[in-house]
C-alpha positions as CSV (number, residue, x, y, z in Angstrom):
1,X,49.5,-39.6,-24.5
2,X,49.6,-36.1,-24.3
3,X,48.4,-35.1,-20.6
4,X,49.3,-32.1,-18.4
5,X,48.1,-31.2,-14.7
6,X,47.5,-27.7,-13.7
7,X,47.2,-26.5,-9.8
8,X,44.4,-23.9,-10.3
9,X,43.9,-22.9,-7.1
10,X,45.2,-19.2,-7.8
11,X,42.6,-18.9,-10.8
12,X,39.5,-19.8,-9.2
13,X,37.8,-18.2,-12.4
14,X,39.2,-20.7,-14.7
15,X,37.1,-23.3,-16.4
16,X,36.9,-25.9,-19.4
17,X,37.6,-23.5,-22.9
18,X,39.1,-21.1,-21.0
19,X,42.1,-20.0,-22.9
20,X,46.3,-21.1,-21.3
21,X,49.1,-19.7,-21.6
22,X,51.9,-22.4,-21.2
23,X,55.1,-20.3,-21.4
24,X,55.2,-16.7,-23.1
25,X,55.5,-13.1,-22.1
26,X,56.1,-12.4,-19.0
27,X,56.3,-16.4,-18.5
28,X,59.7,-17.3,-19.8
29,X,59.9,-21.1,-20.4
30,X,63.1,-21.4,-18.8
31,X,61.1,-20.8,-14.9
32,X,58.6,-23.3,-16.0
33,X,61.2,-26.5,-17.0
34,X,62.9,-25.3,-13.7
35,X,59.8,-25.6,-11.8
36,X,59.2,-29.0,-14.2
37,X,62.5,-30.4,-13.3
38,X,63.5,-30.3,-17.2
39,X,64.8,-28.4,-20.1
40,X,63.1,-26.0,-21.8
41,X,63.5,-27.8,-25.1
42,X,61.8,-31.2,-23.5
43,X,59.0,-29.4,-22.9
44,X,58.8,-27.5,-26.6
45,X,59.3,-31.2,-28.0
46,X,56.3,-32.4,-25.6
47,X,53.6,-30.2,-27.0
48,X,52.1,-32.6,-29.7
49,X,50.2,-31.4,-33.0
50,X,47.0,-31.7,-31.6
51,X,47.6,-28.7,-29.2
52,X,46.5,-25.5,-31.1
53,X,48.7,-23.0,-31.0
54,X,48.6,-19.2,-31.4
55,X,52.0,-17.4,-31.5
56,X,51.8,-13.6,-30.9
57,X,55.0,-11.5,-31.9
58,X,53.8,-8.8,-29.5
């Protein structure tokens, strides 16, 4: 299964479709596999192929 749970208490504009950002700019993975109680690579090798991704070089 691939399953995550987000608090979105913070973002009360958020809804289904809207778009994430899991770890990125200004979001370094490292803080979120801290705050996951992992390793930043566990967390890469978690993502299956069904989640799209879009990788900006900006």
């Amino acid at each position: 299964m691939d399953m995550i749970a987000v608090d979105l208490t913070a973002a009360p504009n958020a809804k289904v479709g809207s778009d994430v950002t899991l770890w990125g700019k200004g979001l370094p993975v490292e803080e979120i596999a801290i705050a996951a109680k992992t390793i930043s690579y566990e967390l890469f090798c978690q993502v299956t192929p069904r989640v799209e991704r879009i990788i900006s070089t900006v």
